[in-house]
C-alpha positions in Angstrom: -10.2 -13.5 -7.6 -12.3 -10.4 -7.5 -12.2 -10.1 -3.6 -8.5 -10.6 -3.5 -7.7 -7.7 -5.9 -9.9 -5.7 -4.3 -7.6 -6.0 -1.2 -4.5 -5.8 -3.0 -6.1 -2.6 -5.0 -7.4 -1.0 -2.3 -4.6 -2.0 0.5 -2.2 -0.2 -2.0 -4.2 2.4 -2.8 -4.3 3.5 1.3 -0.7 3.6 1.3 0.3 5.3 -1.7 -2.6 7.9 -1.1 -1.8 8.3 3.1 -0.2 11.7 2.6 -3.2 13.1 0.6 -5.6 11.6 2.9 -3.5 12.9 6.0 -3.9 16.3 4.5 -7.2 16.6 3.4 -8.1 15.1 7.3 -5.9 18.2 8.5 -7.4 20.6 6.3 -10.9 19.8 7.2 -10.2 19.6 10.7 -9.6 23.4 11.0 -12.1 24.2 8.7 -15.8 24.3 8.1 -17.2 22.8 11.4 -14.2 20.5 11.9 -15.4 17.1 11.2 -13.2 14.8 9.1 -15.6 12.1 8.1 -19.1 11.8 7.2 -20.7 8.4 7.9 -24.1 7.1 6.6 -25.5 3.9 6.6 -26.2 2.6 3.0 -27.3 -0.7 1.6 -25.0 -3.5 0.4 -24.6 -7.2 0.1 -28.1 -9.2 0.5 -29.7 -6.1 1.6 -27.4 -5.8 4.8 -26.5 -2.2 5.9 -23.0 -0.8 6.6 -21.4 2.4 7.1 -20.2 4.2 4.1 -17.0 6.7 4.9 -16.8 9.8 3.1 -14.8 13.2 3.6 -17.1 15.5 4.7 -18.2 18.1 1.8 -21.2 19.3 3.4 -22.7 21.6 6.5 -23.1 18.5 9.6 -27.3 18.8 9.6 -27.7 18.5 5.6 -30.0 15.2 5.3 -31.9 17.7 7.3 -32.0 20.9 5.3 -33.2 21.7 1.8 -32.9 18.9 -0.4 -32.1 16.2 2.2 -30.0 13.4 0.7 -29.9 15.2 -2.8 -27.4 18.0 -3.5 -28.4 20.2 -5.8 -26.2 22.6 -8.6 -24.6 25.8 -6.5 -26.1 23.8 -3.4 -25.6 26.3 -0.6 -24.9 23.3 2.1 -21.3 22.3 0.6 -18.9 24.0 2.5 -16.0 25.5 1.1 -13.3 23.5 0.9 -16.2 20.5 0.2 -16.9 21.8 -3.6 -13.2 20.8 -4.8 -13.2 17.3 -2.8 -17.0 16.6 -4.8 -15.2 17.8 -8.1 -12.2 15.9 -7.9 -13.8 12.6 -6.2 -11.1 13.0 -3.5 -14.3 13.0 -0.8 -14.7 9.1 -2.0 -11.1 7.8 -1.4 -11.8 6.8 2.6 -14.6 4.6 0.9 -10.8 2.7 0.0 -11.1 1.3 3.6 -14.8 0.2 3.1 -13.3 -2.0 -0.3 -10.3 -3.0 2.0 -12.6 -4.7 4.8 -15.0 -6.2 2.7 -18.3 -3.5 2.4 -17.4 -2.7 -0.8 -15.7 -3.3 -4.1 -13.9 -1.1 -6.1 -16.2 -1.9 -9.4 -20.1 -2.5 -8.8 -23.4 -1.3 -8.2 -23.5 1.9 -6.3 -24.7 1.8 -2.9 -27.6 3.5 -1.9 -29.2 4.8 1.6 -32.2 3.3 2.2 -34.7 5.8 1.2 -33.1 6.2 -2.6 -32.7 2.3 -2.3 -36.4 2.0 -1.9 -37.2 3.9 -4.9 -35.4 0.5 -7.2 -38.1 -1.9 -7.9 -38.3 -4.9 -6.0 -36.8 -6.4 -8.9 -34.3 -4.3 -9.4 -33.5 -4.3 -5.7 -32.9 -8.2 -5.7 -30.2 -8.1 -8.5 -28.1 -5.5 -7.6 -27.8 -6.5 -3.8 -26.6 -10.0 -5.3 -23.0 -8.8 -5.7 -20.9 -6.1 -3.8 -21.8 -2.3 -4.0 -18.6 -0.2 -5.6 -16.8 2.6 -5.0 -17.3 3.3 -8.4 -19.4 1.1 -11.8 -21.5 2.4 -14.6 -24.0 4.4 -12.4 -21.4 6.5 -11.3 -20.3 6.8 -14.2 -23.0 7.7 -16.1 -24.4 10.2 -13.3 -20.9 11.7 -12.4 -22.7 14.9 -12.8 -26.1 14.1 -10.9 -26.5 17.7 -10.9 -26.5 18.8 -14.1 -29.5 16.2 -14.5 -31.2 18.0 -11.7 -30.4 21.3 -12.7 -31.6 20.8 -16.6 -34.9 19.1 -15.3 -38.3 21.2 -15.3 -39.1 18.8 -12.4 -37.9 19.6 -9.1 -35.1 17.7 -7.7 -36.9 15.2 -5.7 -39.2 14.6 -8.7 -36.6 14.4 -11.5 -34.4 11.7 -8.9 -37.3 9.5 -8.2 -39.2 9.4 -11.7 -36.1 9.8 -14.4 -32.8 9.2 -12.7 -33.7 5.8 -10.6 -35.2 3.9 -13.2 -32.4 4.4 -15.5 -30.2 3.6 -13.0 -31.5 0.5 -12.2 -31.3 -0.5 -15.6 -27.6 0.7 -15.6 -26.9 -1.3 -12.2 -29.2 -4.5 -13.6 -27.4 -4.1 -16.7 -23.2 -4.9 -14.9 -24.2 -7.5 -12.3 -25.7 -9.2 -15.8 -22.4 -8.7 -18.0 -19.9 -8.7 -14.5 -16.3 -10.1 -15.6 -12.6 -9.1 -14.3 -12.2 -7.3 -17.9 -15.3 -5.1 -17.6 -14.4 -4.2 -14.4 -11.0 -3.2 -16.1 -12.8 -0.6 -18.5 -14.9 0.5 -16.0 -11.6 1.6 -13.8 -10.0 3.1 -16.8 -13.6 5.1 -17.7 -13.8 6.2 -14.0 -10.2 7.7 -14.3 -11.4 9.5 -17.7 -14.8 11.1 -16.4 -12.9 12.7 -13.3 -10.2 14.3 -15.6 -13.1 15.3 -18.9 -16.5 15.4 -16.9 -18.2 16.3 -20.0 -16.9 13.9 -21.9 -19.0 10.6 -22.9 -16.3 8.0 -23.8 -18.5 5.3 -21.5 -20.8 5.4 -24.7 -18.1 4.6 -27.3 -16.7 2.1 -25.1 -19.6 0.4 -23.9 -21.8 0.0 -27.1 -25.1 -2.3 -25.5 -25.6 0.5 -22.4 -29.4 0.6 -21.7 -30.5 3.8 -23.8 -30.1 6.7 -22.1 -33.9 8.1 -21.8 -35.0 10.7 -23.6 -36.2 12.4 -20.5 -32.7 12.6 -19.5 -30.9 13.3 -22.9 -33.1 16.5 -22.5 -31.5 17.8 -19.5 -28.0 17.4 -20.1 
């Protein structure tokens, strides 16, 4: 049931959101370097690898420069037009053809390239590669504002992602492929939809009551 309305979902999604998705492919086309899409190979089902489609947001050489696959508060890499596709999500929406031909989901674990993959546990690694990555679920959630966790961190950014963020979001990850059903992929839609419009809010929390605890290592930064 979950695979076919992912199809449905995402198959309607595509055609309501062409003209946006035309238009955002135009505008980047005679912008910033040109290029439409960025493509990276993350991890998904049973540890198989695919190609993840995003809008591009960022200068082409970035895993390469600075902070590699981690962008940063103010990051001087995201190119103009890129900062108000990263704040409005809008860079995700080609990930809509990723659900559509079977990569993805639209609710699940997010996935992960293989060097932040690597930092899950073993264990942690095994669970979450059980079901399909999402375009969205309770890490992204959660970390919708990665940077602000960065930013608020005495540690630097590399640091603060590898010792604070992953472990907490592998519990977060752990934590849905446990309690998965049709109903809290529901709330986790409707939460998604709220975090984009209030960022700052934290209606996730009131919502979902039995979250892992957010760390105090992390409460400290926000």
């Amino acid at each position: 049931m979950k695979r076919f309305l992912d199809i449905v979902l995402s198959g309607f999604a595509l055609l309501v959101l062409a003209p946006v998705l035309v238009l955002v492919a135009v505008i980047l086309r005679l912008t910033g370097e040109g290029e439409v899409f960025y493509r990276q190979i993350r991890i998904g089902t049973h540890g198989r690898e695919f190609h993840l489609l995003k809008f591009v947001t960022m200068l082409k050489d970035s895993p390469n420069i600075g902070t590699g696959l981690l962008t940063t508060r103010d990051d001087p890499r995201v190119l103009p037009v890129g900062s108000f596709l990263r704040r409005t999500k809008i860079n995700e929406l080609p990930q809509l053809m990723n659900v559509f031909r079977g990569d993805m989901a639209i609710i699940g674990p997010r996935p992960q390239a293989r060097p932040h993959f690597e930092l899950y546990s073993e264990e942690v690694q095994k669970v979450i590669t059980q079901v399909r990555p999402g375009l969205s679920g309770i890490g992204s959630i959660v970390f919708r504002n990665e940077e602000a966790f960065l930013a608020g961190s005495d540690k630097s950014p590399g640091q603060c992602y590898a010792e604070d963020i992953v472990p907490y979001k592998g519990d977060l990850e752990c934590w849905y492929v446990e309690n998965q059903s049709l109903f809290l992929d529901f709330r986790l839609v409707i939460l998604t939809c709220i975090a984009i419009v209030l960022p700052n809010r934290e209606y996730h929390q009131r919502v979902l009551k039995d979250l892992p605890e957010l760390p105090a290592v992390l409460a400290d930064t926000k």
